[in-house]
PDB file of the backbone (N, CA, C, O) and the ligand in Angstrom, with CONECT records:
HET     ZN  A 101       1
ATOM      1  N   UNK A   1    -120.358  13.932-161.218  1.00  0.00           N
ATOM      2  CA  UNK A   1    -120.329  14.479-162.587  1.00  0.00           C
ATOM      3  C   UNK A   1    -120.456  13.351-163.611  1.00  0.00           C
ATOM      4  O   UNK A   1    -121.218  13.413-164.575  1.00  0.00           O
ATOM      5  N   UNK A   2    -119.697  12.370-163.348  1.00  0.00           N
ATOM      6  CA  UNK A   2    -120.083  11.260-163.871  1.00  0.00           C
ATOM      7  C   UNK A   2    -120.943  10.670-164.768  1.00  0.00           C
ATOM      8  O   UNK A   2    -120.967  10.363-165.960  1.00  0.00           O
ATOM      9  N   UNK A   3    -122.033  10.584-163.244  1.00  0.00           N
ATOM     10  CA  UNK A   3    -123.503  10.416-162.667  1.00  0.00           C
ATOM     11  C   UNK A   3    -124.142  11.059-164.050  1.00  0.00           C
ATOM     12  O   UNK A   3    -124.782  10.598-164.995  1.00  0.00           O
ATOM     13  N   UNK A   4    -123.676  12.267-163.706  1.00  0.00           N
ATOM     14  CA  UNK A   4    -125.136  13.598-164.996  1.00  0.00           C
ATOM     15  C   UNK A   4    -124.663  12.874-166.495  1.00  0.00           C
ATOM     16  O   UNK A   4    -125.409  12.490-167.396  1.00  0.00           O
ATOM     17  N   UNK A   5    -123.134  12.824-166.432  1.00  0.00           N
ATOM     18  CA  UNK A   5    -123.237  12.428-168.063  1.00  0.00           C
ATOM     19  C   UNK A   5    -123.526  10.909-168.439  1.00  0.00           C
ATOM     20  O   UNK A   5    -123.360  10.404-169.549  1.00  0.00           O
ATOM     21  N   UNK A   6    -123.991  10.286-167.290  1.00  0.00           N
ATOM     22  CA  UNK A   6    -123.920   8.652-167.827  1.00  0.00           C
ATOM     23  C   UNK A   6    -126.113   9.202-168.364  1.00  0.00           C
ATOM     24  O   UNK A   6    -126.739   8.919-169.386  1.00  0.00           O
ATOM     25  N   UNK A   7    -126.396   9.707-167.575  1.00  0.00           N
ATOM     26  CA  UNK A   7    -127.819  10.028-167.538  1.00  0.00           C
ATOM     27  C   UNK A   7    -128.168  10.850-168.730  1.00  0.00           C
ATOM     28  O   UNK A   7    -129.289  10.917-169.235  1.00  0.00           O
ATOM     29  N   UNK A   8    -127.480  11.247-168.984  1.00  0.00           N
ATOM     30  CA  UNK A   8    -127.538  12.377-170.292  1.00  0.00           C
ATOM     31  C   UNK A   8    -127.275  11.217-171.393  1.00  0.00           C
ATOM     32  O   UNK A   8    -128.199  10.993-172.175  1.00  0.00           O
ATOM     33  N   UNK A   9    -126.122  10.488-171.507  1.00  0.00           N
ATOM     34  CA  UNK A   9    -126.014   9.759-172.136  1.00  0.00           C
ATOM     35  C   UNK A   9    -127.306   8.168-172.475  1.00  0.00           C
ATOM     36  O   UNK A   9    -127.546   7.698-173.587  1.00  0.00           O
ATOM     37  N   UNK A  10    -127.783   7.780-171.400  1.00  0.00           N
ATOM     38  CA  UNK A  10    -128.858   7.185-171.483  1.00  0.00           C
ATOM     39  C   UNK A  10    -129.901   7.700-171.743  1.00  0.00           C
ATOM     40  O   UNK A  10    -130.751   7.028-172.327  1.00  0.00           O
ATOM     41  N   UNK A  11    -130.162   9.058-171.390  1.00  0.00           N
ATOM     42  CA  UNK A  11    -131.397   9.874-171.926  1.00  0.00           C
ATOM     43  C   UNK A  11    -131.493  10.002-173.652  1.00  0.00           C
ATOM     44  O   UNK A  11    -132.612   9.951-174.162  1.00  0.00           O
ATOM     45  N   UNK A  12    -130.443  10.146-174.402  1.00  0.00           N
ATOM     46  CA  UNK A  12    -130.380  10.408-175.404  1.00  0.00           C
ATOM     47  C   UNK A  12    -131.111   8.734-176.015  1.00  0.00           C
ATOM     48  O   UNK A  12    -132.168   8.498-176.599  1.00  0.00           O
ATOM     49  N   UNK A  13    -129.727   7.613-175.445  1.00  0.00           N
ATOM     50  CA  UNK A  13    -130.367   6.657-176.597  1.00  0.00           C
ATOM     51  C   UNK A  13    -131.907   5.930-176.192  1.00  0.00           C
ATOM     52  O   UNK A  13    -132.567   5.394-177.082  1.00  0.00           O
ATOM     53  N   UNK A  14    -132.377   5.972-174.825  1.00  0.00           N
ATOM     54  CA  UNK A  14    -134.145   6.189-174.401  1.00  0.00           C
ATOM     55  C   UNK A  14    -134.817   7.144-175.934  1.00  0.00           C
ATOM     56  O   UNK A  14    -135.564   6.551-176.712  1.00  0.00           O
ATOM     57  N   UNK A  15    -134.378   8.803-176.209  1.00  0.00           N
ATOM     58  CA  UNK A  15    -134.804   9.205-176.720  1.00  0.00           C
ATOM     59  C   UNK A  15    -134.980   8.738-178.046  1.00  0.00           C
ATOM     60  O   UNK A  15    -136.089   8.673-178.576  1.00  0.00           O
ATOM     61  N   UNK A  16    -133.799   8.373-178.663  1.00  0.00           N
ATOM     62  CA  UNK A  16    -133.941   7.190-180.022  1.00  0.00           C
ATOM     63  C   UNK A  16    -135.086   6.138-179.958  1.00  0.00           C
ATOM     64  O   UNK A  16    -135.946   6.212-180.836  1.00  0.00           O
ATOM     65  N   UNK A  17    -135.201   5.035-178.886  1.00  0.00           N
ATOM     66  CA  UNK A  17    -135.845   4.392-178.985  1.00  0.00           C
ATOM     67  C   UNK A  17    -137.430   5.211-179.244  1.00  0.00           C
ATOM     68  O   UNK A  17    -138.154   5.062-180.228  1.00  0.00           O
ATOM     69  N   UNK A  18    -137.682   6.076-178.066  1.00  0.00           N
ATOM     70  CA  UNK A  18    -139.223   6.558-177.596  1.00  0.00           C
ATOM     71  C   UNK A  18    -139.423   7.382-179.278  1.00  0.00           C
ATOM     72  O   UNK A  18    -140.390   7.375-180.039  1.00  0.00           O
ATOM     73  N   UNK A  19    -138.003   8.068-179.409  1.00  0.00           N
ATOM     74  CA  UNK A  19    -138.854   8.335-181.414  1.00  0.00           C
ATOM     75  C   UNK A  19    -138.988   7.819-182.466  1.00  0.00           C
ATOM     76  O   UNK A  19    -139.589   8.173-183.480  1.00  0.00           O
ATOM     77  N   UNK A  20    -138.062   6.429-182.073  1.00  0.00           N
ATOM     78  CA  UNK A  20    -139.303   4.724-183.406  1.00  0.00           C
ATOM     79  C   UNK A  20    -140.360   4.645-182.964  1.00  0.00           C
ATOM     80  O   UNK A  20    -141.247   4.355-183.768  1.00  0.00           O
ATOM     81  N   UNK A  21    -140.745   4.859-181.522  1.00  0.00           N
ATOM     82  CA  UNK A  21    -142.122   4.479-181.073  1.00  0.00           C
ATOM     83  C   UNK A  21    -143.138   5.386-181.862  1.00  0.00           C
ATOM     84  O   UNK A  21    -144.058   5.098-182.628  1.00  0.00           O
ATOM     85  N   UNK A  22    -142.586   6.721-181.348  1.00  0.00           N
ATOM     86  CA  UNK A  22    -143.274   7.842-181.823  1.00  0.00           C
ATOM     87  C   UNK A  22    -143.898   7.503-183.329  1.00  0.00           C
ATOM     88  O   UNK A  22    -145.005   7.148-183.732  1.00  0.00           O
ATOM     89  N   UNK A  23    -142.834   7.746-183.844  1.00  0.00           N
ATOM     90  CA  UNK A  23    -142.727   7.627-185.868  1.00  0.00           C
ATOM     91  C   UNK A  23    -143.670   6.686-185.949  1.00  0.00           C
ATOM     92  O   UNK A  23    -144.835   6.981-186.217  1.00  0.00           O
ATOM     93  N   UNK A  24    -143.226   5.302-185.700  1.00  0.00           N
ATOM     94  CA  UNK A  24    -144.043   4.270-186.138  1.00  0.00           C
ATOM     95  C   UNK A  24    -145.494   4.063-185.887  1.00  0.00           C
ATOM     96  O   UNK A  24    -146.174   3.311-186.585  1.00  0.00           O
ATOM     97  N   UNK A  25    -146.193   5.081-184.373  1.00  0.00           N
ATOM     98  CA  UNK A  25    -147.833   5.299-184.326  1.00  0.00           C
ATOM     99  C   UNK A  25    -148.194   6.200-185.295  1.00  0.00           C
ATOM    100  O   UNK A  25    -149.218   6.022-185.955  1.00  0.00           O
ATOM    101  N   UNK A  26    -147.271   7.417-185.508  1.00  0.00           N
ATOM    102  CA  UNK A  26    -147.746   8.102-186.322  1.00  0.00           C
ATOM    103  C   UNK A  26    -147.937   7.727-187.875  1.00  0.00           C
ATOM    104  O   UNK A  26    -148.694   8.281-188.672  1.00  0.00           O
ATOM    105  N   UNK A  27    -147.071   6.659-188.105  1.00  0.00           N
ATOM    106  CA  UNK A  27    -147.652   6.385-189.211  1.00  0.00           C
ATOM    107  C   UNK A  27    -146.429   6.615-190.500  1.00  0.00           C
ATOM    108  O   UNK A  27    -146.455   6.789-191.718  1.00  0.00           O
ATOM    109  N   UNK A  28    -145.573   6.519-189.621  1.00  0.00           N
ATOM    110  CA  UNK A  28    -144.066   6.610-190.827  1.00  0.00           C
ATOM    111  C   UNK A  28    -143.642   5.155-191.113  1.00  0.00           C
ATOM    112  O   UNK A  28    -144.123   4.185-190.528  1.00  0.00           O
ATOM    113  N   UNK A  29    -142.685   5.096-192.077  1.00  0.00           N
ATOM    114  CA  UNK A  29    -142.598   4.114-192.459  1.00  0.00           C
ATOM    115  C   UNK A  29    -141.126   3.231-191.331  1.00  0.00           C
ATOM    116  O   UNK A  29    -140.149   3.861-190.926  1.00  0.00           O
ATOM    117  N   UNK A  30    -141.308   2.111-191.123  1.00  0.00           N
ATOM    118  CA  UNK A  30    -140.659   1.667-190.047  1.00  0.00           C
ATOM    119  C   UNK A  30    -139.376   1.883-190.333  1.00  0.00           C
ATOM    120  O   UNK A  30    -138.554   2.398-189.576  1.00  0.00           O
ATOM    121  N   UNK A  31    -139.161   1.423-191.614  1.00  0.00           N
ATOM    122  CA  UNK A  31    -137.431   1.766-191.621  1.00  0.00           C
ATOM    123  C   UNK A  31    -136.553   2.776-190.973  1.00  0.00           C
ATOM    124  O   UNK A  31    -135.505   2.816-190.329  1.00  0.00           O
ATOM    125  N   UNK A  32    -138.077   4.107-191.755  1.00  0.00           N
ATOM    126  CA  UNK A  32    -137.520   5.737-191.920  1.00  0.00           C
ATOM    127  C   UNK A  32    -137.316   5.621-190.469  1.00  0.00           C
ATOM    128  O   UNK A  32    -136.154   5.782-190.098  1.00  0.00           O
ATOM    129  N   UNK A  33    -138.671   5.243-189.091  1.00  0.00           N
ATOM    130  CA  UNK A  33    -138.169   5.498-188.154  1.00  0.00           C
ATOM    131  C   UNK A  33    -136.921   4.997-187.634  1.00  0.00           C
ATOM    132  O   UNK A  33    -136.171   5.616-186.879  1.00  0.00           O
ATOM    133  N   UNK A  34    -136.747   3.828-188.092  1.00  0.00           N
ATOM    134  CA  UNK A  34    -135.358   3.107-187.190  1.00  0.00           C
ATOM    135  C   UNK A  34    -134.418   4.051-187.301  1.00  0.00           C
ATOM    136  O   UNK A  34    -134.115   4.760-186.341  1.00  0.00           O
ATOM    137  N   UNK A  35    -133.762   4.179-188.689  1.00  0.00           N
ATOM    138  CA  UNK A  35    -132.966   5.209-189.539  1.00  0.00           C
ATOM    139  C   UNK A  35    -132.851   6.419-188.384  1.00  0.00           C
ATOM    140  O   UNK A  35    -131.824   6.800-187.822  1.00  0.00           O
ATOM    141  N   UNK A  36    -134.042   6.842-188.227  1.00  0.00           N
ATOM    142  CA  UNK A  36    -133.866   8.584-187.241  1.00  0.00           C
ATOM    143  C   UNK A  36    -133.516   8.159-186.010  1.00  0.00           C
ATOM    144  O   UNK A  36    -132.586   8.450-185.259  1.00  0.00           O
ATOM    145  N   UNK A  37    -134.629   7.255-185.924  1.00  0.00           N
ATOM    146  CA  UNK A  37    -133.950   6.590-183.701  1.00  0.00           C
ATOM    147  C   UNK A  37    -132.834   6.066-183.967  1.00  0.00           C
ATOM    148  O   UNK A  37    -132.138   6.899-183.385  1.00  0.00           O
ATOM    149  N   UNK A  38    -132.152   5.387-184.361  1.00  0.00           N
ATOM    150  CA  UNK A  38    -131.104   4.198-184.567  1.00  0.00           C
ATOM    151  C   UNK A  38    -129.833   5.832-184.406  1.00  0.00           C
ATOM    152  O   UNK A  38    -128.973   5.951-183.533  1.00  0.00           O
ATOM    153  N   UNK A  39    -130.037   6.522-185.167  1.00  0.00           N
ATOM    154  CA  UNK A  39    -129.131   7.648-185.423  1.00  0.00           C
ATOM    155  C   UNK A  39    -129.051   8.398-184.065  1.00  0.00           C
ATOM    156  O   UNK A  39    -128.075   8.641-183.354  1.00  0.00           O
ATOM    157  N   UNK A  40    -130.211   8.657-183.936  1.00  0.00           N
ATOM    158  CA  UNK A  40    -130.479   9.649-181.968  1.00  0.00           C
ATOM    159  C   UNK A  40    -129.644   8.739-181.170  1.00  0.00           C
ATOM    160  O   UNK A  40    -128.672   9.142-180.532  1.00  0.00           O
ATOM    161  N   UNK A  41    -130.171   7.034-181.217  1.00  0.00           N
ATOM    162  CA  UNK A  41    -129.460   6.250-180.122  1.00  0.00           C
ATOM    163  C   UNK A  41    -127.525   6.206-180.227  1.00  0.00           C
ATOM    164  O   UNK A  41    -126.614   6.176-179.400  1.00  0.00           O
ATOM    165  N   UNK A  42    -127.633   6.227-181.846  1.00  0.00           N
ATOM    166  CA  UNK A  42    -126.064   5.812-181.927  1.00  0.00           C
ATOM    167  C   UNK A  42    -125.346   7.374-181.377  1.00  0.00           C
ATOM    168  O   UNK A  42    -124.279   7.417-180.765  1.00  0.00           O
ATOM    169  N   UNK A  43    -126.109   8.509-181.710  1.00  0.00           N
ATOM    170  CA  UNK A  43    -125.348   9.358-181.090  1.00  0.00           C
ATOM    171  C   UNK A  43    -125.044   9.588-179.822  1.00  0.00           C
ATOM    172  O   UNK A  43    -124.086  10.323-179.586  1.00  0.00           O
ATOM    173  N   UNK A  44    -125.686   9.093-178.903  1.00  0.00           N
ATOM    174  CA  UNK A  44    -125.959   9.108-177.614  1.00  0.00           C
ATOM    175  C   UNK A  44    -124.772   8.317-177.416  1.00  0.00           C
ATOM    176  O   UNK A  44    -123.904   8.832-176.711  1.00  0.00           O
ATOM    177  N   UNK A  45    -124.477   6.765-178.059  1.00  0.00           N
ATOM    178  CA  UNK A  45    -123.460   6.040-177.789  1.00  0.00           C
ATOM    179  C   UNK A  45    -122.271   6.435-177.452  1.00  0.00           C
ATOM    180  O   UNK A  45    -121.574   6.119-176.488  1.00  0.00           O
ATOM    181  N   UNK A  46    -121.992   7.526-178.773  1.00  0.00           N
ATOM    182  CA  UNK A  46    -120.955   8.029-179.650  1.00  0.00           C
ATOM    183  C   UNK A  46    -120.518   9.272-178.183  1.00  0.00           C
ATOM    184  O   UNK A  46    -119.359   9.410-177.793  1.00  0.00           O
ATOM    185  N   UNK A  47    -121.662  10.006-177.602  1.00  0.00           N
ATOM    186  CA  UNK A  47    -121.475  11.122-176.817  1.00  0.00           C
ATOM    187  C   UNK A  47    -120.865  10.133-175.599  1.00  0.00           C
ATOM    188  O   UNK A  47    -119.688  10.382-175.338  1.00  0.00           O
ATOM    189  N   UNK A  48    -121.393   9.201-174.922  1.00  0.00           N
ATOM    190  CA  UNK A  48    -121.281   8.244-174.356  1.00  0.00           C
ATOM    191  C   UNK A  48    -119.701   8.208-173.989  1.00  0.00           C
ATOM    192  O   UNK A  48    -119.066   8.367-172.946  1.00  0.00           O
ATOM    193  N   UNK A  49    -119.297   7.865-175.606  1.00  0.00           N
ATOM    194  CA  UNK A  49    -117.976   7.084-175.439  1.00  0.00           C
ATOM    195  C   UNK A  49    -116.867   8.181-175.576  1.00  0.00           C
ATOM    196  O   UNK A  49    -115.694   7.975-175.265  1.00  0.00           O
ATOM    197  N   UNK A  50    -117.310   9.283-176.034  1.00  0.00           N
ATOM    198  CA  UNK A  50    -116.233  10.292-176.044  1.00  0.00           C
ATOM    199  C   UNK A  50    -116.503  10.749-174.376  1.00  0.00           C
ATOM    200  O   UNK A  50    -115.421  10.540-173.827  1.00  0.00           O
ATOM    201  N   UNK A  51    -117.494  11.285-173.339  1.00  0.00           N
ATOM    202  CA  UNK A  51    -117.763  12.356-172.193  1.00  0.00           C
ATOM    203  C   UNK A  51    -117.457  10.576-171.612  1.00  0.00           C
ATOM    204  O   UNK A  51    -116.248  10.405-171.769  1.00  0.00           O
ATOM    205  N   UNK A  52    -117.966   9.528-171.146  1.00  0.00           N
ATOM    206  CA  UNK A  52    -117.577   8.872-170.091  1.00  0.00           C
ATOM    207  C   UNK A  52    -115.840   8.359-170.073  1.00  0.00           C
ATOM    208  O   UNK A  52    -115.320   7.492-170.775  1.00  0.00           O
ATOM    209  N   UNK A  53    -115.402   8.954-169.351  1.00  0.00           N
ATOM    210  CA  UNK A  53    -113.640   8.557-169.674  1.00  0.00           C
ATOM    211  C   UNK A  53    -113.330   8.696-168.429  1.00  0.00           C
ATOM    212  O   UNK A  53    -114.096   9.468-167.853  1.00  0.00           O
ATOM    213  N   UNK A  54    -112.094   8.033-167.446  1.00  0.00           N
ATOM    214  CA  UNK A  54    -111.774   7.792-165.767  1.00  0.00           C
ATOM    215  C   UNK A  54    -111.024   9.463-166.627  1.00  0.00           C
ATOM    216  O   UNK A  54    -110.973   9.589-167.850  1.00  0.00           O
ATOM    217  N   UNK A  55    -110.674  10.230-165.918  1.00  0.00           N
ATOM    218  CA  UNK A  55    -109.848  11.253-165.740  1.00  0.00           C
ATOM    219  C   UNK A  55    -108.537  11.033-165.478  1.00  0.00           C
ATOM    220  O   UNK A  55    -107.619  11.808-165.746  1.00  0.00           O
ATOM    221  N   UNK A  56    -108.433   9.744-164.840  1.00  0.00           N
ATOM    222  CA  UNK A  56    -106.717   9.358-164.168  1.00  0.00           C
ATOM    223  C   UNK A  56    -105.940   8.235-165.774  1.00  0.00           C
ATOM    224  O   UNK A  56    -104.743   8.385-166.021  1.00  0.00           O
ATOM    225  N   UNK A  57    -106.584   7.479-166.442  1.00  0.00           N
ATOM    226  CA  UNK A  57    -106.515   6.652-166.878  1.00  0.00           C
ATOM    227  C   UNK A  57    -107.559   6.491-168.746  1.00  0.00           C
ATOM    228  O   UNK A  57    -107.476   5.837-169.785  1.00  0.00           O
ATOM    229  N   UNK A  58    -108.238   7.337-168.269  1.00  0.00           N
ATOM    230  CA  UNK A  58    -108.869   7.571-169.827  1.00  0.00           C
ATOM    231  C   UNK A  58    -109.557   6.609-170.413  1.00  0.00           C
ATOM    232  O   UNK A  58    -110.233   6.973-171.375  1.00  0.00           O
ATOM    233  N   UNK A  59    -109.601   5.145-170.040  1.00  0.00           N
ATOM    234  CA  UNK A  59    -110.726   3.582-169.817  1.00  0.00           C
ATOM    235  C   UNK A  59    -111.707   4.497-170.194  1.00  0.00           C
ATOM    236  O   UNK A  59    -112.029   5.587-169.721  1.00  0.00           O
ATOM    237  N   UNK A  60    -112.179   3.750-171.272  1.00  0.00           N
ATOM    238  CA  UNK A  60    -114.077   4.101-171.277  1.00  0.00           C
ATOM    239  C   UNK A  60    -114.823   3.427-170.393  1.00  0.00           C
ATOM    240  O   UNK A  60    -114.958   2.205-170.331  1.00  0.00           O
ATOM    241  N   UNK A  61    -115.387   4.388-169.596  1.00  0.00           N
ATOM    242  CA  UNK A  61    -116.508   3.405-168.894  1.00  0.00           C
ATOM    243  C   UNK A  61    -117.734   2.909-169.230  1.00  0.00           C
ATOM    244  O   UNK A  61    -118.299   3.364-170.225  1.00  0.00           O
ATOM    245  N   UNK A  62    -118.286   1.980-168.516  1.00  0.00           N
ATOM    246  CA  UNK A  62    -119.222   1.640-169.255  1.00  0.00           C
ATOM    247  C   UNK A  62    -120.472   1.957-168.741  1.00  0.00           C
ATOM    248  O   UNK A  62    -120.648   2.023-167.525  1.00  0.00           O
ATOM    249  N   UNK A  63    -121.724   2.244-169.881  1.00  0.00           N
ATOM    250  CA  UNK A  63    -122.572   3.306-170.308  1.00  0.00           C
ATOM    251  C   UNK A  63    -123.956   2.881-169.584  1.00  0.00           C
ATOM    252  O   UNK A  63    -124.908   3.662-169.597  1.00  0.00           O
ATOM    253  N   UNK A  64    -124.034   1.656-168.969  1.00  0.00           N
ATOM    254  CA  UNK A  64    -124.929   0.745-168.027  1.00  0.00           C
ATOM    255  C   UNK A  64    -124.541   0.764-166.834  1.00  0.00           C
ATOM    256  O   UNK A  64    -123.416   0.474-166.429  1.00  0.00           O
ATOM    257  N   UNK A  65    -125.468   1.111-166.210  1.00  0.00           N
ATOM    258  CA  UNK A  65    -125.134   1.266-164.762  1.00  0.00           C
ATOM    259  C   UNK A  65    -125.557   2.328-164.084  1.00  0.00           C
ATOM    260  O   UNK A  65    -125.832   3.219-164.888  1.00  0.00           O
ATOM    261  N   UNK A  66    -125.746   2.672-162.930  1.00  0.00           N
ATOM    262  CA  UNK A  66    -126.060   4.027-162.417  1.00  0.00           C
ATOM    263  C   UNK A  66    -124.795   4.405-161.198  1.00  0.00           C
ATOM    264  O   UNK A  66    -124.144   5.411-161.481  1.00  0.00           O
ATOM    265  N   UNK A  67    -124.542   3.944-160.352  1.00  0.00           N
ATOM    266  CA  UNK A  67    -123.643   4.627-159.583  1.00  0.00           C
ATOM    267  C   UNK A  67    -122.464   3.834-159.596  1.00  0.00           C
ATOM    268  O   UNK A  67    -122.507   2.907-158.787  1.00  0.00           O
ATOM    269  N   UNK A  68    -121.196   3.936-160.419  1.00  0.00           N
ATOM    270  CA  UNK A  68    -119.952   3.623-160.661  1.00  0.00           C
ATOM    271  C   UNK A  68    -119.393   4.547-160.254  1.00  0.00           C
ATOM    272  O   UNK A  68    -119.512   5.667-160.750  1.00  0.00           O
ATOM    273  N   UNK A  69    -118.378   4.164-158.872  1.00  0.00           N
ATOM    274  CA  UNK A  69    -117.654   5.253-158.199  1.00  0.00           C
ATOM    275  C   UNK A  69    -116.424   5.280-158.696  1.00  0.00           C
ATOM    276  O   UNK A  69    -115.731   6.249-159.007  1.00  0.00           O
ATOM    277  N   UNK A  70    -116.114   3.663-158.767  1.00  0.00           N
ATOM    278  CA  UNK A  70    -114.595   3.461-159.335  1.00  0.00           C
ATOM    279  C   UNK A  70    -114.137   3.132-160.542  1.00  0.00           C
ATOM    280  O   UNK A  70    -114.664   2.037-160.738  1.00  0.00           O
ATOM    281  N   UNK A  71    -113.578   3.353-161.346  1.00  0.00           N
ATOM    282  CA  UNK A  71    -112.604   3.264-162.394  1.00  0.00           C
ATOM    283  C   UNK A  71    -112.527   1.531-162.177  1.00  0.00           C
ATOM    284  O   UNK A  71    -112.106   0.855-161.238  1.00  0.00           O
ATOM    285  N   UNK A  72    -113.263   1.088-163.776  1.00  0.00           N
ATOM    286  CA  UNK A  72    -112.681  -0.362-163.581  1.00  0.00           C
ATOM    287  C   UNK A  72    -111.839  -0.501-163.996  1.00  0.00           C
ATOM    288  O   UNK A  72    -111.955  -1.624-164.487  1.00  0.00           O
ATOM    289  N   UNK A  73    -110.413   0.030-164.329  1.00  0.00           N
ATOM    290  CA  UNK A  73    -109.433  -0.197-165.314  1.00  0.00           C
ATOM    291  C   UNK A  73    -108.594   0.093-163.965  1.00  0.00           C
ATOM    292  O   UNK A  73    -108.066  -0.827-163.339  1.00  0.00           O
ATOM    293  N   UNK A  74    -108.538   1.035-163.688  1.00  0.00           N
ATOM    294  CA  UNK A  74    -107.479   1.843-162.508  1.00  0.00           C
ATOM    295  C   UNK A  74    -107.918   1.605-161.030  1.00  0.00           C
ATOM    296  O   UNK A  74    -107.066   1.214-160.232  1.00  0.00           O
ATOM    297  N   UNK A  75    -109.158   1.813-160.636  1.00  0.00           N
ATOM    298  CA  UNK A  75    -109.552   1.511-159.358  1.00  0.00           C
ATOM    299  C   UNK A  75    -109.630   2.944-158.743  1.00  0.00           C
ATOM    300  O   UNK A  75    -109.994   3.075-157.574  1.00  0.00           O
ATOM    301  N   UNK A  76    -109.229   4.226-159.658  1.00  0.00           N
ATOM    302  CA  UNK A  76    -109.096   5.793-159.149  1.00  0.00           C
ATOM    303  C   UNK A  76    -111.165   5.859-158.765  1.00  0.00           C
ATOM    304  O   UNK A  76    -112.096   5.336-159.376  1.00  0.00           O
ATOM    305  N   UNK A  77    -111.144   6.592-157.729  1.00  0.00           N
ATOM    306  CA  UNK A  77    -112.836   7.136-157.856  1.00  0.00           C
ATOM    307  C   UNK A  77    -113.202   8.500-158.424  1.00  0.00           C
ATOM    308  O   UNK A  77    -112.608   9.548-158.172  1.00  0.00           O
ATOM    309  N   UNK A  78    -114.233   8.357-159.207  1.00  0.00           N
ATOM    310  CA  UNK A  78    -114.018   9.287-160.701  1.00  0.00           C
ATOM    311  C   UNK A  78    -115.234  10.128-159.944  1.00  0.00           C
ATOM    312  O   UNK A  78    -115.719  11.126-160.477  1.00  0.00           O
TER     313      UNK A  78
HETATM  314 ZN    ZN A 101    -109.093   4.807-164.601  1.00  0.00          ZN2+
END
């Protein structure tokens, strides 16, 4: 379960980045795009840091990585 929300969570701030890409071929102004991606990515962070939490111990885990079984704070397998 983890697993889905660390992926969900990386999907989102991917999606920030891939829509500066977007914006900026199309022809928006770079800022405006950062502004919209920067916002998609930080939310992703934000979802990140509230849904990744050990269940035993409540440690945020961290948002890099793909298969973290154990709790680096506690050592519980989440
Ligand atoms: Zn823990």
């Amino acid at each position: 379960m983890m697993f889905i929300k660390r992926l969900i969570t990386q999907g989102i701030i991917m999606l920030g980045v891939f829509v500066v890409a977007i914006l900026a071929i199309i022809g928006v102004d770079l800022i405006i795009a950062c502004v919209i991606g920067g916002g998609i990515s930080f939310g992703g962070i934000v979802f990140g840091c509230i849904k990744l939490r050990c269940p035993f111990c409540h440690a945020g885990i961290p948002i890099q990585g793909f298969f973290i079984e154990y709790c680096p704070m506690c050592g519980e397998k989440i």
